[in-house]
PDB file of N, CA, C and O in Angstrom, chain B, residues numbered from 101:
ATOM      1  N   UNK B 101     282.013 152.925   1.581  1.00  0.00           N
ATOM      2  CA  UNK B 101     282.565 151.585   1.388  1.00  0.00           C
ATOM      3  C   UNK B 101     283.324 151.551   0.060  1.00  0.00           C
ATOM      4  O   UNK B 101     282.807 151.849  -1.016  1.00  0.00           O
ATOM      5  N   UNK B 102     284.400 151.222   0.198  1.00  0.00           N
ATOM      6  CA  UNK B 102     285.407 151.119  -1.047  1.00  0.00           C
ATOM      7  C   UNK B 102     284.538 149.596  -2.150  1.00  0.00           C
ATOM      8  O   UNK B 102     283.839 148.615  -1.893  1.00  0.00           O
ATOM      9  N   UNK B 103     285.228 150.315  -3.556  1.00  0.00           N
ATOM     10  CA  UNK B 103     284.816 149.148  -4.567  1.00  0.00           C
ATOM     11  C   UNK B 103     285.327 148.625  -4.335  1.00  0.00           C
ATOM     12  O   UNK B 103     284.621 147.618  -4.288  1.00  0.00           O
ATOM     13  N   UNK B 104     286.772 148.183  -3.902  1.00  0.00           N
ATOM     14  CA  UNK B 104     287.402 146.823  -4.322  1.00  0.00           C
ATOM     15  C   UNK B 104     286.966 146.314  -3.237  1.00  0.00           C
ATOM     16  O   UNK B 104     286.558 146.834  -2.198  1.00  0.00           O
ATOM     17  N   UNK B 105     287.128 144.891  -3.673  1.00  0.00           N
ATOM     18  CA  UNK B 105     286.269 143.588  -2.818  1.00  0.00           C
ATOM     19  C   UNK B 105     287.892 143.287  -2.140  1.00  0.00           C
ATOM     20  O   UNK B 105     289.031 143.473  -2.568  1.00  0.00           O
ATOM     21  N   UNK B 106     287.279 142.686  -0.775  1.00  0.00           N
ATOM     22  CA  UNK B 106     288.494 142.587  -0.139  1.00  0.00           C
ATOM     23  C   UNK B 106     289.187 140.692  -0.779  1.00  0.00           C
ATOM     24  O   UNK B 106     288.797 140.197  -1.836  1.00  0.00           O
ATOM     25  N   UNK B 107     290.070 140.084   0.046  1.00  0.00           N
ATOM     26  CA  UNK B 107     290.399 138.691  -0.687  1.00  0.00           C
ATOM     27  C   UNK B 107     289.503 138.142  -0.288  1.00  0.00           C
ATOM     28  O   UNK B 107     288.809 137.700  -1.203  1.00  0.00           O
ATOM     29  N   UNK B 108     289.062 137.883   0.888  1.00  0.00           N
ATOM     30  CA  UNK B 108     287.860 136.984   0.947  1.00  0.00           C
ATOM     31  C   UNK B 108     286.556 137.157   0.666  1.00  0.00           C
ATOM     32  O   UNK B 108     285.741 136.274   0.933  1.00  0.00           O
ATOM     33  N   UNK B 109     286.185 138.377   0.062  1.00  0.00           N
ATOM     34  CA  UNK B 109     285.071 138.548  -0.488  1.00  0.00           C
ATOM     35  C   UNK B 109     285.195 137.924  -1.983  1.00  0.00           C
ATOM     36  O   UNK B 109     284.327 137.223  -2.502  1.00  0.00           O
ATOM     37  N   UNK B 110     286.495 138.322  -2.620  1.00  0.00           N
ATOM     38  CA  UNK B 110     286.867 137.751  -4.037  1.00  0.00           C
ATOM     39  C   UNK B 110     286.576 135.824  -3.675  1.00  0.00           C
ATOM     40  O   UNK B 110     285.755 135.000  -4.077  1.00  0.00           O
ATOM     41  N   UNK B 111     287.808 135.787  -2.680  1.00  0.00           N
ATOM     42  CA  UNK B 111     287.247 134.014  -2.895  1.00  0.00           C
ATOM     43  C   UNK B 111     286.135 133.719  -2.822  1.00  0.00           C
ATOM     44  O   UNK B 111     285.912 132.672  -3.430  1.00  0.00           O
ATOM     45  N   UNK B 112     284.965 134.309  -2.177  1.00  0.00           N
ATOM     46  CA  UNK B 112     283.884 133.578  -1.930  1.00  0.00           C
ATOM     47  C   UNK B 112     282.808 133.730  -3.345  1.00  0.00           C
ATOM     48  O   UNK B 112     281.831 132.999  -3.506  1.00  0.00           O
ATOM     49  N   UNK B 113     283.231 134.861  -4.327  1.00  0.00           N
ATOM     50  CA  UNK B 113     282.865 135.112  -5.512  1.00  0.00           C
ATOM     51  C   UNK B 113     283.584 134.314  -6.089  1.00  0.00           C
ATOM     52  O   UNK B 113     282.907 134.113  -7.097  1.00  0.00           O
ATOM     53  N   UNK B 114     284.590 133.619  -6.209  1.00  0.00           N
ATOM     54  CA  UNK B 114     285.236 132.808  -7.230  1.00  0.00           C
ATOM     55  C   UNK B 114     284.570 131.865  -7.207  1.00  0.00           C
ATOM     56  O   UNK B 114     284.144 131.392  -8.261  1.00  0.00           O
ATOM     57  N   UNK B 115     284.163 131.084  -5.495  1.00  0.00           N
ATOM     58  CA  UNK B 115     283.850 130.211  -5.603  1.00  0.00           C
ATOM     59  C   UNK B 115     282.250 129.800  -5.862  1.00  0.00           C
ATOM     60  O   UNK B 115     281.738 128.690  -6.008  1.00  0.00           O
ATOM     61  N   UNK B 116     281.687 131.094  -5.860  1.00  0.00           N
ATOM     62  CA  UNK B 116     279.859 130.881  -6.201  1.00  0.00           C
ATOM     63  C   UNK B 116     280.081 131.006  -7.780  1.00  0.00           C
ATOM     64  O   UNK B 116     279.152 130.558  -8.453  1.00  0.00           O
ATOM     65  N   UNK B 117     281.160 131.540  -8.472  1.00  0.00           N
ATOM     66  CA  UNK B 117     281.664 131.360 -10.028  1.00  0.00           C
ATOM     67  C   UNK B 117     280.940 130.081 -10.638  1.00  0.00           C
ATOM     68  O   UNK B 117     279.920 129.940 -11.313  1.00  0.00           O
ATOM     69  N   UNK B 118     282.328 128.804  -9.882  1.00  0.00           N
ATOM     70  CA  UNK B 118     282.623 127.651  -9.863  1.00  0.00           C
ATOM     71  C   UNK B 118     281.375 126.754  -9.589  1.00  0.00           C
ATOM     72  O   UNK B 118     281.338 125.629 -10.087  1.00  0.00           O
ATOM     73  N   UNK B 119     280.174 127.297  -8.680  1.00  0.00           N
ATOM     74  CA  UNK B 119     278.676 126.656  -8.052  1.00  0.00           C
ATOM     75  C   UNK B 119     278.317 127.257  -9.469  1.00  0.00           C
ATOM     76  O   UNK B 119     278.501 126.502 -10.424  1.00  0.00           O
ATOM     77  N   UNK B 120     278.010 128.050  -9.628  1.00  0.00           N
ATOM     78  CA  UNK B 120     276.791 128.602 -10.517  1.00  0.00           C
ATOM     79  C   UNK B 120     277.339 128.074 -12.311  1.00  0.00           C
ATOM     80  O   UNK B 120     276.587 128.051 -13.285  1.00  0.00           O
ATOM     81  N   UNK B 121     278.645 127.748 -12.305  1.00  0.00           N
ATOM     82  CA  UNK B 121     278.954 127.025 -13.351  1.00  0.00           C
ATOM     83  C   UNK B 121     278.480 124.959 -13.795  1.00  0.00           C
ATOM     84  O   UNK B 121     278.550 124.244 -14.794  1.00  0.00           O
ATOM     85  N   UNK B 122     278.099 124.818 -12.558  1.00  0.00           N
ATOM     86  CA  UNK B 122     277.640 122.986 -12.055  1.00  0.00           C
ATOM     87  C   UNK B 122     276.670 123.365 -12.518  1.00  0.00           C
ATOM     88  O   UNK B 122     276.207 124.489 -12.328  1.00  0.00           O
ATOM     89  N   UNK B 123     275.948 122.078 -13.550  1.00  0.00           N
ATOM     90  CA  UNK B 123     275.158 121.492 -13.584  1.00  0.00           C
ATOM     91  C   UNK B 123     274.022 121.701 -12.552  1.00  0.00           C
ATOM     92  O   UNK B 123     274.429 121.809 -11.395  1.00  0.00           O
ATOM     93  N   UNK B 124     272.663 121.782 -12.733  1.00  0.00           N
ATOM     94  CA  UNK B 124     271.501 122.627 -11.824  1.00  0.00           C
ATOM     95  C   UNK B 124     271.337 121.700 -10.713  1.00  0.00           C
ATOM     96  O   UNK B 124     271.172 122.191  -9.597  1.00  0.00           O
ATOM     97  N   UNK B 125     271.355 120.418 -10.849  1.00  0.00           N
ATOM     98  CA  UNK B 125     271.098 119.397  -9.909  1.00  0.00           C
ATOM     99  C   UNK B 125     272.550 119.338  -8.984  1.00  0.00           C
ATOM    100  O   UNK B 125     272.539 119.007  -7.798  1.00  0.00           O
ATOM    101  N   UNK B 126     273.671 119.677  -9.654  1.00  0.00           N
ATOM    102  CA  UNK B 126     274.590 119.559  -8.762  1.00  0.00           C
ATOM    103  C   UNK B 126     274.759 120.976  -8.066  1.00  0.00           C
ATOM    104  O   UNK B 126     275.174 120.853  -6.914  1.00  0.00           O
ATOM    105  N   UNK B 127     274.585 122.052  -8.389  1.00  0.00           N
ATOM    106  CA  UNK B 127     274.483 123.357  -7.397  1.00  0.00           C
ATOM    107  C   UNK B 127     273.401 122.865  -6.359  1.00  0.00           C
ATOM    108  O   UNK B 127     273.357 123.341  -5.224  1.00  0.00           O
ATOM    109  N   UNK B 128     272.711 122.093  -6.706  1.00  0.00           N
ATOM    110  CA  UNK B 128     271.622 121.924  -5.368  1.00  0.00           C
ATOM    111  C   UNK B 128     272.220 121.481  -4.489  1.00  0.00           C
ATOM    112  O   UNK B 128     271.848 121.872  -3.383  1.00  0.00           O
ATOM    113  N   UNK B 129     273.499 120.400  -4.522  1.00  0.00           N
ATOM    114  CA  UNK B 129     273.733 119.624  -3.666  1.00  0.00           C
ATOM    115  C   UNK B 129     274.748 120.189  -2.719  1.00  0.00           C
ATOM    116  O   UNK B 129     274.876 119.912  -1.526  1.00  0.00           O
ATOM    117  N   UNK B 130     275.589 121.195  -3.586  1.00  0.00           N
ATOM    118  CA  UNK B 130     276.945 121.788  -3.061  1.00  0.00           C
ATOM    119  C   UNK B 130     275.582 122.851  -1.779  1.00  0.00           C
ATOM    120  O   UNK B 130     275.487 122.776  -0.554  1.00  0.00           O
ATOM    121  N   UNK B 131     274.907 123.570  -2.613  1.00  0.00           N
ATOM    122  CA  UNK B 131     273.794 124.518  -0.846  1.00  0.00           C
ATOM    123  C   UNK B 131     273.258 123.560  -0.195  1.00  0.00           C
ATOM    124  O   UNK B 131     272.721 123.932   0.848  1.00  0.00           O
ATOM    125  N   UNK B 132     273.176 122.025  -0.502  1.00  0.00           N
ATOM    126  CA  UNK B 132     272.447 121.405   0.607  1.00  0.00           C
ATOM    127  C   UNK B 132     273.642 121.312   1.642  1.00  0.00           C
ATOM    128  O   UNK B 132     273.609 121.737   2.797  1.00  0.00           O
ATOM    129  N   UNK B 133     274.964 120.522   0.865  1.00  0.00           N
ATOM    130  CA  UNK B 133     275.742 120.510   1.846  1.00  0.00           C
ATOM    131  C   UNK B 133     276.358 121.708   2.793  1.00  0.00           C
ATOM    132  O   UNK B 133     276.606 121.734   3.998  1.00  0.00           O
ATOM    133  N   UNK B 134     276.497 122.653   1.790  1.00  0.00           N
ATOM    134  CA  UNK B 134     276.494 124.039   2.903  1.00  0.00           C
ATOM    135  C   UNK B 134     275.609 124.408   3.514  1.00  0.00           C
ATOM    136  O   UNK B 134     275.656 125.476   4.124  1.00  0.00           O
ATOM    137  N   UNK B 135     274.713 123.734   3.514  1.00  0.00           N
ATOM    138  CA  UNK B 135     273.646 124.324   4.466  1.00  0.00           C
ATOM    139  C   UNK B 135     273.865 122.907   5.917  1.00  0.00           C
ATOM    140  O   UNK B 135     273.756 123.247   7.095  1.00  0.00           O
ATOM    141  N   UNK B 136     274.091 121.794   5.626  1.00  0.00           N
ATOM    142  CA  UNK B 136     273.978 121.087   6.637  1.00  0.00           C
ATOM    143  C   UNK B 136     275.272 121.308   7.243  1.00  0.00           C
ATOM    144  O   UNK B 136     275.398 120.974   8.421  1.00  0.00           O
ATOM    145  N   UNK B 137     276.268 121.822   6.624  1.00  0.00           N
ATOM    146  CA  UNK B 137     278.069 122.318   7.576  1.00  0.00           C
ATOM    147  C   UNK B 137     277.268 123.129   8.174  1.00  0.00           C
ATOM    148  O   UNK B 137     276.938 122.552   9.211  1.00  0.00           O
ATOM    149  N   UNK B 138     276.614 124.435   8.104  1.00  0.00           N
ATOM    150  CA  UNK B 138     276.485 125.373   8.746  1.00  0.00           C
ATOM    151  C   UNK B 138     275.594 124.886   9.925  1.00  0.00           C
ATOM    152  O   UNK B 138     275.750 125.360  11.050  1.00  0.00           O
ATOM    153  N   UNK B 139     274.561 123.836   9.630  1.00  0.00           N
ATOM    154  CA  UNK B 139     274.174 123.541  10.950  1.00  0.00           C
ATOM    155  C   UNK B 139     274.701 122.739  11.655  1.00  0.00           C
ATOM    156  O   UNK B 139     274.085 122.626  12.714  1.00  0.00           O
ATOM    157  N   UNK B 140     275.778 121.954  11.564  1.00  0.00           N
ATOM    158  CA  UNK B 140     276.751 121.403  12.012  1.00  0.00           C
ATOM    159  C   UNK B 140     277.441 122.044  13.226  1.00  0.00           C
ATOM    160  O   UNK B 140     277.589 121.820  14.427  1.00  0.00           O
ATOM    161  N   UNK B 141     277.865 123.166  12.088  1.00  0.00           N
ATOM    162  CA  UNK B 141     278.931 124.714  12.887  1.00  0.00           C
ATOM    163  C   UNK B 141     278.370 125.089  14.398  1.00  0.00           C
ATOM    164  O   UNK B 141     278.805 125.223  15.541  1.00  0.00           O
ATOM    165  N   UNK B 142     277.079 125.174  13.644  1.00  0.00           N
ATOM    166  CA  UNK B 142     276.210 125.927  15.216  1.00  0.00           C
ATOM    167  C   UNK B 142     275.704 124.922  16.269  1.00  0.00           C
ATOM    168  O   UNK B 142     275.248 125.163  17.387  1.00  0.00           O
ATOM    169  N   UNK B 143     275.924 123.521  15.536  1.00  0.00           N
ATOM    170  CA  UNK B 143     274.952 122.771  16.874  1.00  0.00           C
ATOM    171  C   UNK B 143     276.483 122.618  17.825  1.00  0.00           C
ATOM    172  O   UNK B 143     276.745 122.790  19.016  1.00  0.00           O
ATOM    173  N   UNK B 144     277.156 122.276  16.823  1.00  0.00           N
ATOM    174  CA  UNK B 144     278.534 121.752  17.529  1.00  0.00           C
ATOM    175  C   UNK B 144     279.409 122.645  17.989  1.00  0.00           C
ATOM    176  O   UNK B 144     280.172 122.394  18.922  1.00  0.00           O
ATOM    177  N   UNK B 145     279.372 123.692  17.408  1.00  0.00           N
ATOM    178  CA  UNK B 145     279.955 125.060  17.908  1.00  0.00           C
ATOM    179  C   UNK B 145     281.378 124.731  18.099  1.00  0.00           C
ATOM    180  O   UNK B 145     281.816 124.031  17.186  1.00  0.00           O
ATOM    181  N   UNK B 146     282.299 125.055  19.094  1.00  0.00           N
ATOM    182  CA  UNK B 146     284.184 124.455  18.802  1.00  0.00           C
ATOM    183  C   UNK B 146     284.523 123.406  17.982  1.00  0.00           C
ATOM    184  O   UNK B 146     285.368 123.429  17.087  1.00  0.00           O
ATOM    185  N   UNK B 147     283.265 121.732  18.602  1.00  0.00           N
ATOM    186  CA  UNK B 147     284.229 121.142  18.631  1.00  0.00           C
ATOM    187  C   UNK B 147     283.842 120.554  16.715  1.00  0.00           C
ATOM    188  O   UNK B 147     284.631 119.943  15.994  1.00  0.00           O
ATOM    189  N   UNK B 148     282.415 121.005  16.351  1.00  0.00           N
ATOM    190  CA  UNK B 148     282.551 121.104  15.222  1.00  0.00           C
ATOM    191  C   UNK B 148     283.251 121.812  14.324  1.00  0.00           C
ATOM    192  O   UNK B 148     283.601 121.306  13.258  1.00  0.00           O
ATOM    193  N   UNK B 149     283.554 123.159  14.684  1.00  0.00           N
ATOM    194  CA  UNK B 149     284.851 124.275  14.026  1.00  0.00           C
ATOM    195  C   UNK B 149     286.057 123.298  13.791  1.00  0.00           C
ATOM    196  O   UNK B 149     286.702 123.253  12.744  1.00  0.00           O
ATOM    197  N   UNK B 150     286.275 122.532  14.885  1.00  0.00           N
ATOM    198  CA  UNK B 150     287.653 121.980  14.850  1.00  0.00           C
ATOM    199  C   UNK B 150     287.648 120.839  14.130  1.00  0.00           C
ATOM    200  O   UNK B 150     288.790 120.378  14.145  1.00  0.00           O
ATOM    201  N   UNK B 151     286.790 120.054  13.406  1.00  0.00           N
ATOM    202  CA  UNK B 151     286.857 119.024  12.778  1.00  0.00           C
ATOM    203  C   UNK B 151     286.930 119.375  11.591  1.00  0.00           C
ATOM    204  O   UNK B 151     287.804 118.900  10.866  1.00  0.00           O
ATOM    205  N   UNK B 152     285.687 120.624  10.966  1.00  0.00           N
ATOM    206  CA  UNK B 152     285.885 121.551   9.976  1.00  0.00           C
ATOM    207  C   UNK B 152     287.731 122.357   9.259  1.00  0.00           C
ATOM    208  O   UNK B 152     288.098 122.663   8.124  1.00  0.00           O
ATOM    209  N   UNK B 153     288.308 122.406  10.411  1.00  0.00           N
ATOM    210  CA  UNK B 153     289.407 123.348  10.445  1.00  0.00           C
ATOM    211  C   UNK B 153     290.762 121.836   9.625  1.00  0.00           C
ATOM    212  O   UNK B 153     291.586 121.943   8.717  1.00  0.00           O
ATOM    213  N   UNK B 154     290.357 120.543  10.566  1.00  0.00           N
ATOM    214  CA  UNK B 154     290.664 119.425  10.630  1.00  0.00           C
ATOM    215  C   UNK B 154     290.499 119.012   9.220  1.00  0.00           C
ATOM    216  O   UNK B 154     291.322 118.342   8.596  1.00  0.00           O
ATOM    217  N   UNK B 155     289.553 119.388   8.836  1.00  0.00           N
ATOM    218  CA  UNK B 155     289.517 118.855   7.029  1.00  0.00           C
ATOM    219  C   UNK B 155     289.526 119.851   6.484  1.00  0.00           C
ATOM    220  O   UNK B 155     288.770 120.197   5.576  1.00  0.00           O
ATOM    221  N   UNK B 156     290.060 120.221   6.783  1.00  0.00           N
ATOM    222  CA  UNK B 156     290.643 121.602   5.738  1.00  0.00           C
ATOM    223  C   UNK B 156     291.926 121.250   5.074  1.00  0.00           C
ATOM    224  O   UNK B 156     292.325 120.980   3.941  1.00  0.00           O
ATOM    225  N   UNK B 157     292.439 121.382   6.389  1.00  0.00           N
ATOM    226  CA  UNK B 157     293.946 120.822   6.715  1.00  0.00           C
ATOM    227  C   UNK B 157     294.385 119.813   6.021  1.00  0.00           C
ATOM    228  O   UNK B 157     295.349 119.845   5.256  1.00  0.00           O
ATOM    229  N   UNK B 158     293.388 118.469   6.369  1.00  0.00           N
ATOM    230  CA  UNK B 158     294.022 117.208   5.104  1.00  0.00           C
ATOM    231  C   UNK B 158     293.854 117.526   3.440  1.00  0.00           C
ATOM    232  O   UNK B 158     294.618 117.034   2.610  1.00  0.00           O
ATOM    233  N   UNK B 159     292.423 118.673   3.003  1.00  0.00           N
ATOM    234  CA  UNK B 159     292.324 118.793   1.859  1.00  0.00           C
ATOM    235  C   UNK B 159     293.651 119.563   1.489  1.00  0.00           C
ATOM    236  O   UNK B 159     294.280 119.296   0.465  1.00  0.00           O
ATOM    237  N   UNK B 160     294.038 120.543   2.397  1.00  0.00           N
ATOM    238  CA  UNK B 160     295.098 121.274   1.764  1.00  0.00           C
ATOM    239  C   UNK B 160     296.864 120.456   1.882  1.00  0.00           C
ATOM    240  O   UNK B 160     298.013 120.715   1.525  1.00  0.00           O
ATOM    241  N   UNK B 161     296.291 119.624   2.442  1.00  0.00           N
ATOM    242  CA  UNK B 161     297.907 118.794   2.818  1.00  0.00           C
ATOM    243  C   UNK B 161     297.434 117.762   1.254  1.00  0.00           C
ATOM    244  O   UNK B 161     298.079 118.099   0.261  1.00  0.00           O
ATOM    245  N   UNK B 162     296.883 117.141   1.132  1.00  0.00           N
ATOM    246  CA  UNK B 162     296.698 116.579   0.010  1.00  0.00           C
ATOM    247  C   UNK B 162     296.918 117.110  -1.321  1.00  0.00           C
ATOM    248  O   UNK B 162     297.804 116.642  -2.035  1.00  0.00           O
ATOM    249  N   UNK B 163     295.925 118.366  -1.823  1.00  0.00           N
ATOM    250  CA  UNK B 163     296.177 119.501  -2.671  1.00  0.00           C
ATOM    251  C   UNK B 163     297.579 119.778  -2.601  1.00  0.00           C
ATOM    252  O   UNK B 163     297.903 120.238  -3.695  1.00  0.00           O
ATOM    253  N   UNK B 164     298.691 119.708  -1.733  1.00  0.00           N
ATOM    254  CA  UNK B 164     299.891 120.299  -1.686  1.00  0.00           C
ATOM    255  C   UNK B 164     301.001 118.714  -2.582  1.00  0.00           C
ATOM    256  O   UNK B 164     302.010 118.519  -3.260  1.00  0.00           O
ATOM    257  N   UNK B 165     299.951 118.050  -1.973  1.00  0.00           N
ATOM    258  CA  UNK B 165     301.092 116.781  -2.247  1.00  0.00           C
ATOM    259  C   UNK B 165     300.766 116.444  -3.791  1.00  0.00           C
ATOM    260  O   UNK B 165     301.679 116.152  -4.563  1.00  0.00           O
ATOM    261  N   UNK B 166     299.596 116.493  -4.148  1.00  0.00           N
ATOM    262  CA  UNK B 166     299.528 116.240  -5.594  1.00  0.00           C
ATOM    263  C   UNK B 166     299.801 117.388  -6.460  1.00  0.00           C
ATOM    264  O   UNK B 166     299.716 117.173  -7.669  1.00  0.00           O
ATOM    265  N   UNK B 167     300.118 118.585  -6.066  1.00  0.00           N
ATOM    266  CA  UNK B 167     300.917 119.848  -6.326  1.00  0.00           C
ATOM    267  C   UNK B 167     302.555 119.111  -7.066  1.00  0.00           C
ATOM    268  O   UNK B 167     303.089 118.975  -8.168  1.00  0.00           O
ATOM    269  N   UNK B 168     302.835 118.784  -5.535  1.00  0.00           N
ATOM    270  CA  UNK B 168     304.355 118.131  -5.458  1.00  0.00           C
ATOM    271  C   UNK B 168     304.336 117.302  -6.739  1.00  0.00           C
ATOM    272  O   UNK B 168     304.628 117.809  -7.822  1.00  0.00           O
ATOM    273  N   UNK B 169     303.878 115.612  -6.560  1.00  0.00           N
ATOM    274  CA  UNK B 169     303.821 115.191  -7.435  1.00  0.00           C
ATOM    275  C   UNK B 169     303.974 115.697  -8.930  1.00  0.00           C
ATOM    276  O   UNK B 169     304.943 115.448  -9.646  1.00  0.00           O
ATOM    277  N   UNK B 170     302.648 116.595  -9.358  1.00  0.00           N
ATOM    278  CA  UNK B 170     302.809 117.117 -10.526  1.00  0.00           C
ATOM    279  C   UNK B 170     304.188 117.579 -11.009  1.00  0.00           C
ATOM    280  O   UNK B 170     304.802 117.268 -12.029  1.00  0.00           O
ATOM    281  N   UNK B 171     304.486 118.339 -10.082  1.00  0.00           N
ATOM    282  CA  UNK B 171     305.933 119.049 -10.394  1.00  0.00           C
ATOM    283  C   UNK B 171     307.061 118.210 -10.598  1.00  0.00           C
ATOM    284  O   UNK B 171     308.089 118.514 -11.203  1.00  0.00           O
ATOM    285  N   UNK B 172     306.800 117.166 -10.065  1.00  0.00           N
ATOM    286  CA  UNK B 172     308.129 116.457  -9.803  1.00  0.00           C
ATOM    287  C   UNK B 172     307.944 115.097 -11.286  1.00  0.00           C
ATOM    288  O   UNK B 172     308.860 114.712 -12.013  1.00  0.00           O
ATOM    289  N   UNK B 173     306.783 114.741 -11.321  1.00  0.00           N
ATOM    290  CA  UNK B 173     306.409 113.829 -12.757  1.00  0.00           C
ATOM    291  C   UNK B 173     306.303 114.870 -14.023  1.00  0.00           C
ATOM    292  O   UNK B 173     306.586 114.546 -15.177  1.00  0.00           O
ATOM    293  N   UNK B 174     305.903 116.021 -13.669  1.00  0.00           N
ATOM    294  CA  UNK B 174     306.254 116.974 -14.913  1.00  0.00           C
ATOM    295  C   UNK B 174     304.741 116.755 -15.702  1.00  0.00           C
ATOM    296  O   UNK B 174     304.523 117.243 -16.811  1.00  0.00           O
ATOM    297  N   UNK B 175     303.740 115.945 -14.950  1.00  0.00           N
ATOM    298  CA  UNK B 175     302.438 115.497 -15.151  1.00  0.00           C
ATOM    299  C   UNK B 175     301.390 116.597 -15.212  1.00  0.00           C
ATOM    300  O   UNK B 175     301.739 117.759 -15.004  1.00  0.00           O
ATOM    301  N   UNK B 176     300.260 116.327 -15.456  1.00  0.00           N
ATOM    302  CA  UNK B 176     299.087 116.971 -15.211  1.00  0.00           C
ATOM    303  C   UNK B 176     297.757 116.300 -14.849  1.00  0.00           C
ATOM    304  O   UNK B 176     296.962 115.811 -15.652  1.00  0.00           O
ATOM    305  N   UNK B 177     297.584 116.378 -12.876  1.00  0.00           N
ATOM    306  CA  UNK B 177     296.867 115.133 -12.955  1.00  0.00           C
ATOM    307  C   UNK B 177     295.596 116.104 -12.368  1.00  0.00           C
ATOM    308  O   UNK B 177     295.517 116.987 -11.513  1.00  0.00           O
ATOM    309  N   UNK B 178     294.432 115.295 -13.521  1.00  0.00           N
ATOM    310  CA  UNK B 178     292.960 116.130 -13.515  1.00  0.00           C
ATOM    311  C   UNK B 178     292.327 116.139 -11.944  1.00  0.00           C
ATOM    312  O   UNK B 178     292.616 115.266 -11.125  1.00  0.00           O
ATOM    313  N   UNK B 179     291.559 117.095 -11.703  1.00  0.00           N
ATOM    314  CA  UNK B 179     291.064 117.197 -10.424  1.00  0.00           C
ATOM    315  C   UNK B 179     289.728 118.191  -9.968  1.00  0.00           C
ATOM    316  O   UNK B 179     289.352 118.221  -8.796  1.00  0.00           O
TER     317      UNK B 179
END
């Protein structure tokens, strides 16, 4: 098995970074909620995937637009 971590092994290390950097009471909450998506995932199986996939989509359509914004106000808006 090669050292380098593939990209999605890196993101998922960036993002236990970002958990393990929260406050102790708030890492609890980010594994509770990943723990209740995941049983979500499995009870609901597609049509939960697709609601999941569904808010993805608006977080990243949002993230894109306050992207825009920034660029275009020349701003820096906290997040």
């Amino acid at each position: 098995m090669s050292e380098e971590m593939t990209q999605q092994h890196q993101a998922l290390q960036a993002i236990q970074d970002m958990i393990l950097e929260l406050p102790a009471e708030r890492q609890q909450q980010v594994y509770m909620y990943a723990e209740d998506i995941r049983d979500i995932l499995t009870e609901g199986a597609g049509d939960a995937f697709l609601a999941l996939t569904l808010i993805s989509c608006e977080f990243a359509a949002t993230s894109a637009e306050l992207d825009k914004e920034e660029k275009d106000n020349g701003t820096i808006i906290a997040g």
